[in-house]
C-alpha positions in Angstrom: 110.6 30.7 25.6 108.7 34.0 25.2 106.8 36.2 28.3 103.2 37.2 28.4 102.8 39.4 31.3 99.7 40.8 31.4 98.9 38.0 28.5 100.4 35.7 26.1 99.1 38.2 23.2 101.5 41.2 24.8 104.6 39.3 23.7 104.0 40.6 19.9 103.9 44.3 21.5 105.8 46.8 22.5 109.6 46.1 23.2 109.1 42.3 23.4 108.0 42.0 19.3 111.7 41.9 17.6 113.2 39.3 20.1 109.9 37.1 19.8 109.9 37.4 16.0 113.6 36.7 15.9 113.2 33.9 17.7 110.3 31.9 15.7 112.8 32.7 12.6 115.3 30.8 14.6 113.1 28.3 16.4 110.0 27.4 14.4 107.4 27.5 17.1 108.1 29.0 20.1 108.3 27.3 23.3 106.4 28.4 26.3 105.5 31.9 27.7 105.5 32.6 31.2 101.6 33.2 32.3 100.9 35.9 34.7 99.5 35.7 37.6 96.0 36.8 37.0 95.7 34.3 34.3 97.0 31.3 35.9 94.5 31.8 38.9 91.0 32.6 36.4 91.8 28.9 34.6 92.7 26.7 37.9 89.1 25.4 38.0 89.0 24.7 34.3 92.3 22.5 34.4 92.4 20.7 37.7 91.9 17.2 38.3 91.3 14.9 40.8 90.9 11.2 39.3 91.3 7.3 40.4 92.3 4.5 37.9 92.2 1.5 39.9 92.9 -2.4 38.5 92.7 -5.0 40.5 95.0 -8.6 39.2 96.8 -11.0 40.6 100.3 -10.0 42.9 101.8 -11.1 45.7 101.7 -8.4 48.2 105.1 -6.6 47.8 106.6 -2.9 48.1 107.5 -1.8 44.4 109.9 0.4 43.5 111.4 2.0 40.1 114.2 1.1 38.6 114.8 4.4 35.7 117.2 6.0 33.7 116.9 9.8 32.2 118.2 11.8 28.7 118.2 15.2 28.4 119.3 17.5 25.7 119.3 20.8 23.9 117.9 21.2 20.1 120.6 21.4 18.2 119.7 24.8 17.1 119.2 26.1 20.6 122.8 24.9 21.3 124.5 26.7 18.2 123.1 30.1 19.7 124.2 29.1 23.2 121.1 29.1 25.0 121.2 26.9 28.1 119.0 23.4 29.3 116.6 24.7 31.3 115.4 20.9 31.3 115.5 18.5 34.6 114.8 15.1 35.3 114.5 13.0 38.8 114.9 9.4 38.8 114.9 7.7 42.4 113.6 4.4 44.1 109.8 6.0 44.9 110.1 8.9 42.2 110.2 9.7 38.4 110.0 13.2 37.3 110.9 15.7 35.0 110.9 19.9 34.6 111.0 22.3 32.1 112.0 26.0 32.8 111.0 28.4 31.1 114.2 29.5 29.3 113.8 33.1 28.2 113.3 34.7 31.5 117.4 34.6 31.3 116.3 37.8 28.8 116.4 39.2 32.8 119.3 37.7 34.3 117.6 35.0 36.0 119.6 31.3 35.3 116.1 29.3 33.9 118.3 25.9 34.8 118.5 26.9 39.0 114.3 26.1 39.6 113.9 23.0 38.1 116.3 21.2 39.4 116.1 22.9 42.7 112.6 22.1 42.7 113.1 18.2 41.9 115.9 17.8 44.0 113.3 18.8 47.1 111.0 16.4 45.8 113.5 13.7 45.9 114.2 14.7 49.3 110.7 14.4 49.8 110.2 11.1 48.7 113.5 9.9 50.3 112.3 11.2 53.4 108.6 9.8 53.1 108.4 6.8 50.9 111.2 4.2 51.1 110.1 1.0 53.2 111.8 0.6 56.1 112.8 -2.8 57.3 109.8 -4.0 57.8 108.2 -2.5 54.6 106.4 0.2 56.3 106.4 3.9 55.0 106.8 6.7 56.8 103.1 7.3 58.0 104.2 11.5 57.1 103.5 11.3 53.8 100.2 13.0 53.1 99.9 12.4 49.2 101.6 14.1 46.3 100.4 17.9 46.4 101.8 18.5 50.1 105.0 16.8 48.5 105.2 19.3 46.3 103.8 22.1 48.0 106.7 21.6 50.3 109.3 20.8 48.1 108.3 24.2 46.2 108.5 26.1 50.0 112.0 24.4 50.2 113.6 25.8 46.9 115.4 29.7 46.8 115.9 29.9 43.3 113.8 32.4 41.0 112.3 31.4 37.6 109.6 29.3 35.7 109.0 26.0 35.3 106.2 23.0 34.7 106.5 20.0 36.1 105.2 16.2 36.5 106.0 13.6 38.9 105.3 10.0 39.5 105.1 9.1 42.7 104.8 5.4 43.9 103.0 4.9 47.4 103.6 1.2 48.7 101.4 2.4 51.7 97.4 1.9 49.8 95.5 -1.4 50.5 92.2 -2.6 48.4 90.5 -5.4 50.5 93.0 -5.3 53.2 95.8 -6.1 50.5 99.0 -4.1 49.7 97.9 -2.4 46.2 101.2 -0.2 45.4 99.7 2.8 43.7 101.4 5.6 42.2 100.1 9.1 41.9 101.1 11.8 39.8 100.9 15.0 39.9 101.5 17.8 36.9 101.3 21.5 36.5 102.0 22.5 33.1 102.7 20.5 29.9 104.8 17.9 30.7 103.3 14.3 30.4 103.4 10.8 31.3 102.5 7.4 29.8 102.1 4.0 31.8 102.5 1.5 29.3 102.0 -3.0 30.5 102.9 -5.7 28.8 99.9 -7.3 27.4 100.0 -11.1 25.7 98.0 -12.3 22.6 98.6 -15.0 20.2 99.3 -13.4 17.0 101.5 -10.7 18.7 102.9 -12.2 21.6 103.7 -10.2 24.5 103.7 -6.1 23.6 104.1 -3.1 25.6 100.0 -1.4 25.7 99.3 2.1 27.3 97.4 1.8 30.0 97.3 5.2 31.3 98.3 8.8 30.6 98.1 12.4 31.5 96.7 15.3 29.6 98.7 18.8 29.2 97.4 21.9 31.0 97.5 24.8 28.5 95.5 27.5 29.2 92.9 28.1 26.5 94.7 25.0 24.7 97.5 27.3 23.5 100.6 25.1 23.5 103.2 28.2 24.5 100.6 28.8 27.7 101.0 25.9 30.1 100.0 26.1 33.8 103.5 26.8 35.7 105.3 26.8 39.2 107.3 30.1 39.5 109.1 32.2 41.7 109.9 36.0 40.3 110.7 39.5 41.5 109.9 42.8 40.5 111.9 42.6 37.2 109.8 40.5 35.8 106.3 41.2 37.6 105.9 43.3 40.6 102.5 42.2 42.0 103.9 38.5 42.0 102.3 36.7 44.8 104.2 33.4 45.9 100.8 33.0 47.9 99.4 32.4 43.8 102.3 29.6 43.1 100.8 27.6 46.0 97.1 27.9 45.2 98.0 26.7 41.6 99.9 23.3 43.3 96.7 22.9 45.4 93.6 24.0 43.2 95.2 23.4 39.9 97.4 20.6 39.3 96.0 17.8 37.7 96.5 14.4 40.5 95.9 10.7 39.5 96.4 7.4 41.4 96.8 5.0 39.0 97.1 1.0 40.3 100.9 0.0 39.4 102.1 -3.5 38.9 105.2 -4.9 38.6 106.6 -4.8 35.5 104.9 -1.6 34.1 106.9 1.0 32.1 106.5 4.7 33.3 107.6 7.2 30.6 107.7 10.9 31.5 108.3 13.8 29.4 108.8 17.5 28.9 107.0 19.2 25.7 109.2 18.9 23.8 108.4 15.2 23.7 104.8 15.4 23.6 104.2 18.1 20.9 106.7 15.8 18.6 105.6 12.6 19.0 102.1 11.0 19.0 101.8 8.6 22.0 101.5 5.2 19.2 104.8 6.6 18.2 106.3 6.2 21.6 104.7 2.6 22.3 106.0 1.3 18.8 109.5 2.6 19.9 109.5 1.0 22.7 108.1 -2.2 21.1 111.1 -2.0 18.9 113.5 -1.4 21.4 112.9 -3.7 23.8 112.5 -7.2 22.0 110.0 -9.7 22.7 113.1 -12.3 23.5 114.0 -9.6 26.4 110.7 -9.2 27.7 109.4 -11.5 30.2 105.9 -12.8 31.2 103.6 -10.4 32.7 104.3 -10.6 36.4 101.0 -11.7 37.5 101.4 -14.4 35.2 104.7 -14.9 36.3 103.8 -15.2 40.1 101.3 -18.0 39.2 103.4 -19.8 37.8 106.3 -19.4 40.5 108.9 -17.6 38.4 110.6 -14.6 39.1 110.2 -11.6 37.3 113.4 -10.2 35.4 114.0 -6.5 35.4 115.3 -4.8 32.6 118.9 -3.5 32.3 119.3 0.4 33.4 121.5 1.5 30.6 118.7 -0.1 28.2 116.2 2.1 29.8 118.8 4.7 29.2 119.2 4.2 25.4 115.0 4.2 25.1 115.2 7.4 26.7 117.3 8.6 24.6 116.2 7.5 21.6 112.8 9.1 21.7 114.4 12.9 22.4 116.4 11.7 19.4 113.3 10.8 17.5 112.0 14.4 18.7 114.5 16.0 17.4 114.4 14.2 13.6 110.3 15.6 13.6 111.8 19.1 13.4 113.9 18.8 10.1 112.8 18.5 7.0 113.5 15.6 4.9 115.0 15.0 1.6 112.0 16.6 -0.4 111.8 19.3 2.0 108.7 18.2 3.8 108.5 18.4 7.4 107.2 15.4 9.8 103.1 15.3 11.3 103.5 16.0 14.8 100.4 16.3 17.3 101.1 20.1 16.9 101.8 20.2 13.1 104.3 19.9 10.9 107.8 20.1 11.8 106.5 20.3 15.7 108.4 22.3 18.3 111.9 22.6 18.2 113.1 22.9 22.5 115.2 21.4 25.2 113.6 17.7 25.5 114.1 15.5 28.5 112.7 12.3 28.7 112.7 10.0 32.3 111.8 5.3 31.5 111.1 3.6 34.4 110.3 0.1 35.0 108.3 -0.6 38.3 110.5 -3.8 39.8 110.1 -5.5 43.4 112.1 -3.5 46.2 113.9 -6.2 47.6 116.1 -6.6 51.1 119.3 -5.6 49.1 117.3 -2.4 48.1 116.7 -1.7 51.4 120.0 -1.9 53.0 121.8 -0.2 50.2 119.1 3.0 50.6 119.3 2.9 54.3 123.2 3.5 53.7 122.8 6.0 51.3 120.6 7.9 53.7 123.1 7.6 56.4 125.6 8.8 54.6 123.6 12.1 53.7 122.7 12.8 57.4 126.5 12.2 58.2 127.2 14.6 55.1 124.8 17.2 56.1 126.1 17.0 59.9 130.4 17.2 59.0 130.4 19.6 56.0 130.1 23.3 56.3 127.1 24.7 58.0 125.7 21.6 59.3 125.9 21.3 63.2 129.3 19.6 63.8 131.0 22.0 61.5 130.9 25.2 63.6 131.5 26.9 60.1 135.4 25.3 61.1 136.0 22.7 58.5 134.9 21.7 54.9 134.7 17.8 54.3 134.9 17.3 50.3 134.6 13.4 50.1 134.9 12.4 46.4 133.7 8.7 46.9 131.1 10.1 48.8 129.8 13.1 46.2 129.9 10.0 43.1 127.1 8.0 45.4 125.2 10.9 46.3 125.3 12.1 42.5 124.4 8.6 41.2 121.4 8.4 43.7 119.8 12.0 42.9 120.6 12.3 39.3 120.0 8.9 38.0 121.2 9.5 34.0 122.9 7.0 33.5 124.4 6.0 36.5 123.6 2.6 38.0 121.1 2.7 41.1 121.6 -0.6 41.8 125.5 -1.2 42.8 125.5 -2.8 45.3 128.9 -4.3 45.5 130.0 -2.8 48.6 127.7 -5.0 50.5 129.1 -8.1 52.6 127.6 -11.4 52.2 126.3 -11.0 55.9 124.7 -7.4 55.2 123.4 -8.6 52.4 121.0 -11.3 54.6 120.2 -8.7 57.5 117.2 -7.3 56.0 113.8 -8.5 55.4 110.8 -6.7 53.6 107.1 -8.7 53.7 
């Protein structure tokens, strides 16, 4: 990434010319620029929006949840010159999300990695905090929709540097009609997008994933190296920087849709570097391909009428789709044999950058899903209470608990760790909990 600090324009002036230049040798396009203050606030009312997508079918009234996995990973060439992921992604029972920092304000000394996933670790804790059913399958009634979650998330990180974001959050709170209607609302600043894609049945085909849904990218003046961005910097890198401004762009400029979510929907979520590569068909046909029709099951409306059971998909196969269309992203950006370069939806040969990529499949939150996060949870508070700092600790002890660091990690990170292991449970815990 490049810095445009009184514009994107002033990167090809002054002392920032030869590194920019240097890089698009190296890099093709260049990623994204880190907009100034000025000119993040004079295009919030041109990018903001505030929009419903509401479909009303057949479900039995049930809390929802996702069930995701997450790939991440450096262009090649970025690696071979050593330049770190400033990628994140966030993939939890009531959230799916992804970052992408802005990775040349390291040119100051600032680590571009330490704000995303500062930033999505807080709205996990968020979400944690405010969205997973209790016992009954009642929410928190705290949760005041997704721009305070991130507004507060954002006041809860330290770290300095740059990043877009978007999240998916799913809210099993909203009722149509006096129904539970699960809806999920997203929130984006910046150029990262999302897809909702549902399987859809026809004769000739049979059943196919369709997009039903997705985001647009805020760019400011549609330049694709001038997205809308959360930041934290200091007077290295701007000295009128206002964190007042990062808070106004959450709250006037963010683009915010609730979109009605059914069980069995696919949620994909990705940084640029997926976007400017591949053309959304592109994604849906790999995902078509991926998941075969003999693994898919009915719709689950259908489903429901017809008294089956709906049949999640594996994790690690939501894994592999992830990582297979980074993978893809990455093949747009070479050449092939006759030395012609792929069509992106930015132009040939697209955007070579750090690519992360987050699949989720919404799935029924069930009573083992409950107790196993209501242990989970427990074990945090306990962690937060016995290691250093916390109030039992006095600042006299440090408690390192490996077993207890591999659940946390598998429960913030997602990757490709299971979310759903559940074999610690007795037979008689696994009965003690009900949910609608």
């Amino acid at each position: 990434a490049a810095f445009g600090l009184r514009s994107c324009r002033s990167l090809c002036a002054g002392r920032w010319q030869l590194p920019y230049m240097a890089m698009q040798r190296a890099f093709g396009r260049s990623p994204t620029f880190l907009v100034n203050t000025e000119q993040q606030r004079s295009n919030l009312d041109a990018l903001v929006r505030r929009e419903q997508h509401l479909a009303e079918q057949y479900q039995k009234n049930k809390p929802l949840m996702f069930n995701g996995n997450a790939y991440q990973k450096t262009h090649p060439q970025k690696a071979v010159l050593g330049h770190r992921d400033a990628d994140a992604t966030v993939v939890s029972p009531m959230l799916l999300g992804c970052a992408d920092g802005v990775s040349q304000i390291e040119e100051f000394g600032i680590d571009a990695s330490k704000l995303p996933r500062e930033l999505l670790d807080a709205c996990e804790e968020q979400a944690m905090n405010l969205l997973v059913p209790d016992q009954t399958g009642q929410i928190s009634g705290a949760y005041q929709g997704p721009i305070p979650l991130l507004r507060e998330a954002f006041k809860n990180t330290r770290s300095l540097g740059s990043t877009t974001v978007c999240l998916s959050v799913l809210d099993n709170s909203t009722r149509i009609h006096g129904k539970l209607h699960p809806m999920m609302a997203i929130i984006s600043v910046g150029d990262c997008e999302l897809m909702v894609l549902r399987q859809s049945y026809t004769h000739h085909r049979g059943l196919r994933y369709e997009t039903v849904f997705n985001t647009e990218m805020q760019r400011i003046d549609g330049n694709c190296q001038c997205p809308l961005q959360v930041c934290r910097v200091d007077d290295r890198i701007d000295g009128a920087f206002d964190e007042r401004m990062t808070i106004e762009v959450i709250e006037r400029g963010s683009a915010v849709h609730m979109v009605s979510v059914y069980e069995g929907d696919l949620v994909i979520i990705g940084s640029d570097g997926v976007f400017d590569n591949l053309f959304k068909d592109e994604v849906v046909q790999l995902v078509n391909r991926m998941i075969p029709r003999s693994r898919l099951t009915a719709p689950a409306a259908h489903a429901a009428r017809k008294g089956e059971g709906y049949r999640p998909l594996e994790q690690q196969l939501l894994g592999e789709v992830a990582q297979r269309i980074v993978e893809l992203c990455h093949s747009k950006t070479q050449a092939d044999f006759t030395g012609k370069y792929p069509e992106t939806p930015i132009g040939k040969g697209g955007k070579r950058d750090d690519t992360c990529c987050a699949v989720g499949e919404v799935i029924e939150w069930t009573e083992v899903d409950c107790l196993y996060w209501e242990r989970i949870q427990r074990q945090r508070r306990m962690k937060e209470l016995v290691t250093c700092g916390g109030i039992l600790g006095l600042n006299l002890m440090c408690i390192d608990d490996d077993d207890d660091e591999d659940d946390d990690e598998s429960v913030i990170h997602g990757g490709s760790r299971s979310a759903r292991d559940y074999s610690f449970m007795s037979e008689e815990e696994s009965h003690s909990c009900s949910v609608m």
